[in-house]
C-alpha positions in Angstrom: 0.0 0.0 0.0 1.3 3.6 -0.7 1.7 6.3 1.7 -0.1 8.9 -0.4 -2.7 8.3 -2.9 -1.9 11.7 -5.1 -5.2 12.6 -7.2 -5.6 14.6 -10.0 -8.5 16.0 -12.2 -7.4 16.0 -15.6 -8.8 18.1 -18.2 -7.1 19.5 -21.4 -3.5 20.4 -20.0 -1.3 19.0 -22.4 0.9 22.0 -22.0 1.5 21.7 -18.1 1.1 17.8 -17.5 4.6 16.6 -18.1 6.1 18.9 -15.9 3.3 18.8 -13.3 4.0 14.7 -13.2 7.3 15.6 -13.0 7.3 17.4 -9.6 5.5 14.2 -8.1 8.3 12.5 -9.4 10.7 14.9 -7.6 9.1 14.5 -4.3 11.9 13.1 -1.5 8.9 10.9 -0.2 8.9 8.6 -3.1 5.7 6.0 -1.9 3.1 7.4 -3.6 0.5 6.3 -6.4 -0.7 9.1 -8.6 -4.6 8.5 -9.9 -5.6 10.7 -12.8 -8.8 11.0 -14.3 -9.3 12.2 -17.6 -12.6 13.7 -17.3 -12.9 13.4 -21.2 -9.9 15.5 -22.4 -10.5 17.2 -26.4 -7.1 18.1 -26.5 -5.2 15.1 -27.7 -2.8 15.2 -24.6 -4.1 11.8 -23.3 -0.8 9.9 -25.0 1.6 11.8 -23.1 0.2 10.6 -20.2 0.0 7.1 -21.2 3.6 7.5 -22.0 4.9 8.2 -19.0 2.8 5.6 -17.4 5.0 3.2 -19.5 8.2 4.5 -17.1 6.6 4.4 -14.3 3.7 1.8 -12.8 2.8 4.3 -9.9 0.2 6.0 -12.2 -3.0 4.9 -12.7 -5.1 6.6 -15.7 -9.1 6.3 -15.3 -12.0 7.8 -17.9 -15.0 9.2 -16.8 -17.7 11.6 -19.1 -17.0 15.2 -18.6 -18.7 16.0 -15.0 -16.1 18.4 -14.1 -13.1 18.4 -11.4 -15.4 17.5 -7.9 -16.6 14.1 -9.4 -13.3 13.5 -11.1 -12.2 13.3 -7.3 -14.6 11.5 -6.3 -13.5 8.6 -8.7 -10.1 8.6 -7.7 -10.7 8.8 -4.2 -12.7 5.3 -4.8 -9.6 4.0 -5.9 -7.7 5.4 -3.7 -4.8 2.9 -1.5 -2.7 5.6 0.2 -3.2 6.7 3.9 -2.9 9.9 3.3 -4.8 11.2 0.1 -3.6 14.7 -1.9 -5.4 16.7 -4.6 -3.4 17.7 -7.0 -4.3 19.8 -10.1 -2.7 18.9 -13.9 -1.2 22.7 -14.1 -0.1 22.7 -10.5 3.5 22.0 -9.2 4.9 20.5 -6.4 7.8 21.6 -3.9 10.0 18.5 -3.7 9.4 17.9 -0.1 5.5 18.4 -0.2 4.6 14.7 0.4 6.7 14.5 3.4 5.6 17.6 5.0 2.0 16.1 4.3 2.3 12.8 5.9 5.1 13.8 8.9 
C-alpha cells in the first residue's frame, strides 16, 4: 500500500502535465500512487500521459464523461490505496518535499 494516494482531475493540460508529473516525481517521499482522471480531455494530450505511465507503474489513468473536477475526485478517491490522500491539479507543481511535509 502507498503512503499517499496523489489525485488529479485531468482536463485539457497537455501543455503543463509533463512537468506537473514531474514534480511528483521529484518528491523526497517517493511512496506514492498518482490516480488521474481524464474527465474526457478534447485536447489530444491523453498519449503523453499514457507514455509516461509506461516509465513508471505508480500511475493509474481512469475515464470518466466530462462532470467536471469534484466528481473527477470522487472517482479517484474510490480507488484510492494511500493513507494519506492529496489533490493535485494537472497545471499545478509540487515543492519536492511536499509529500513528506503532508504525511510527517
Amino acid at each position: 500500500m502507498p503512503r499517499t494516494s496523489i489525485i488529479i482531475p485531468y482536463f485539457n493540460k497537455g501543455p503543463f502535465v509533463e512537468e506537473a508529473l514531474q514534480s511528483c516525481f521529484n518528491q523526497t517521499d517517493q511512496d506514492f500512487e498518482i490516480i488521474i482522471v481524464n474527465d474526457e480531455s478534447t485536447d489530444g494530450s491523453i498519449p503523453i500521459i499514457e507514455r509516461i505511465m509506461k516509465k513508471d507503474p505508480r500511475i493509474q489513468l481512469l475515464h470518466q464523461k466530462n462532470q467536471g473536477p469534484a466528481e473527477a475526485r470522487n472517482k479517484g478517491l474510490k480507488v484510492a490505496k494511500g493513507k494519506y490522500v492529496s489533490f493535485f491539479d494537472a497545471d499545478d507543481l509540487l515543492e519536492p518535499d511536499y509529500l513528506k511535509t503532508l504525511a510527517d
